[in-house]
N, C-alpha and C positions, 0 to 999 in steps of 0.2 A: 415531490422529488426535486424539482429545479430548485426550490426557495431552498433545500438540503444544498443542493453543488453550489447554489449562490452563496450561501451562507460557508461553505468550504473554500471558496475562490474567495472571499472576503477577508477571512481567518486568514489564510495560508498567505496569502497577497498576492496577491500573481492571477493573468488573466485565463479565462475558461479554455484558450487554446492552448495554455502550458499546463492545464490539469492532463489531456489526455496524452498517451501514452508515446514518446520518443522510438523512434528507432531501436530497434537495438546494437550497441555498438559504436552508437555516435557518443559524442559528448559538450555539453557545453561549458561557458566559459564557467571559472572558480570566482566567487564572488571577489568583489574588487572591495580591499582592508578601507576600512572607515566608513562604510557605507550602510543600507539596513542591511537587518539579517537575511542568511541564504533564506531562501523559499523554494517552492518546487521549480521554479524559472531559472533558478540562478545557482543552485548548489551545483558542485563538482559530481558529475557524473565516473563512476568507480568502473575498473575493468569487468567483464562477465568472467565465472568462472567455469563454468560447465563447455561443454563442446557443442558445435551442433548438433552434432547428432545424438548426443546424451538428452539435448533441450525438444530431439523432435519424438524422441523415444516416451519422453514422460510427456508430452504433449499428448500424444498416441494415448498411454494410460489417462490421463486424467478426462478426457474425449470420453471414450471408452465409458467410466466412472459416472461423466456426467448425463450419460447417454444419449451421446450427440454421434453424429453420424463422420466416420473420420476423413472424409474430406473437408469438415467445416474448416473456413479459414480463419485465425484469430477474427478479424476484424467482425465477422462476422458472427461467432460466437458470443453469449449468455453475459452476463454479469457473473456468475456463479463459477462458471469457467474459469474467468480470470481469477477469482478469489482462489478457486480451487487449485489452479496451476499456479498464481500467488504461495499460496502457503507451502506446495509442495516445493518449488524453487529455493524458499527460505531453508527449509528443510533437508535438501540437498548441497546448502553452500553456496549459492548464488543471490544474494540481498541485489545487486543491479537489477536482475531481471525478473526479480520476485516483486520490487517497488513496479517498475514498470507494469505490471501484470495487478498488480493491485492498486494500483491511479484508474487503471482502466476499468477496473469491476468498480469502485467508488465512483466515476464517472457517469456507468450504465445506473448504477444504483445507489444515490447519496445517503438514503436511510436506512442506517444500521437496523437489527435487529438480533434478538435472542428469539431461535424456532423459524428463521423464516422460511418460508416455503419458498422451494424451489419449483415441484411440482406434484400431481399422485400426493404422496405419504412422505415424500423424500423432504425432511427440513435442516435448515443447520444454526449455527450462532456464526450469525452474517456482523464482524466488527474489525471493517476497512482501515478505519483512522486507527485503531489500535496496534492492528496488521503493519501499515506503514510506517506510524512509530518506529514499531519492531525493527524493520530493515532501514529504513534514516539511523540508527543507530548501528550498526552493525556495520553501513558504511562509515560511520565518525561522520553525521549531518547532522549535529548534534540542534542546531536553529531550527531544523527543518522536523527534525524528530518531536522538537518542543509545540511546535505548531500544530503535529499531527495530534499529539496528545491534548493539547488546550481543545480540537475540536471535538477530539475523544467524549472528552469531560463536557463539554454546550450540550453534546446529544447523549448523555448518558448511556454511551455505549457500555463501558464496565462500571461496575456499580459495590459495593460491600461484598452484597451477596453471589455476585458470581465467580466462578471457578480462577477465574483471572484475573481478580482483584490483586493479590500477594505480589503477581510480577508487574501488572499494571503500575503497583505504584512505587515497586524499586526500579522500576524503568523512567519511571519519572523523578526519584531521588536522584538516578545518577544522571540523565540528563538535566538538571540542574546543578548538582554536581560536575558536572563538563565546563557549562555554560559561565560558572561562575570565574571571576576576572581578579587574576593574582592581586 
């Protein structure tokens, strides 16, 4: 799993302390013109758009979901969690706090899988870099989107055959499509 985040923090560029998960709320600087491309360290951090208490409500459900005990504190929770409250945040319209939530599950857990077990019988299609993609793009990160994808693609997270090949790879047409220089 470490040789996974090393091999993430090498792709992306940026050091193992800017993989995990910011504040939320703060922001860093916007990359400065001429320089390399944004990476997770340096891209423009976008406004949240949910409320607190919309963000403690579905925290609540996805707790709940994961069957963790609802006083657990983020920091202290699962990899899975994060993915889980990741994906739901996408899902609700907030890509800031959905990235954030899914660095952190990528963090706990570098290696993707299709079926992974969480625990018991409960399994899912655990694909972080794919996920983050997702919301790098939804912010306009389009460098940072490019990056998640290339790592996407080292670890064969989506593949032909899976369900999420079609938008895997029109999410990679139009982030090259962004990318590309009048």
């Amino acid at each position: 799993m470490r040789v996974l985040a090393a091999a993430l923090v090498a792709c992306l560029g940026c050091s193992p302390a800017v993989v995990a998960s910011p504040q939320e709320g703060t922001a860093t600087k916007p990359a400065a013109k001429n320089t390399k491309p944004a990476t997770y360290k340096d891209y423009e951090r976008k406004p949240v758009v949910l409320s607190e208490k919309e963000v403690e409500e579905l925290r609540a459900e996805v707790l709940a979901r994961c069957q963790l005990k609802p006083e657990t504190k983020p920091q202290e929770a699962p990899w899975f969690f994060h993915y889980e409250m990741g994906k739901d945040l996408q899902k609700r319209g907030d890509p800031q706090r959905a990235l954030d939530s899914l660095i952190e599950a990528a963090t706990q857990r570098a290696d993707p899988a299709h079926g992974a077990r969480i625990y018991g019988m409960w399994f899912l299609d655990y694909l972080p870099y794919y996920e983050i993609a997702r919301a790098h793009a939804r912010l306009g990160n389009w460098d940072c989107a490019e990056n998640a994808l290339e790592y996407s693609r080292r670890a064969k997270e989506v593949t032909e055959r899976d369900k999420e090949f079609a938008e895997f790879k029109a999410l990679a047409r139009e982030t090259e499509a962004k990318l590309k220089k009048p």
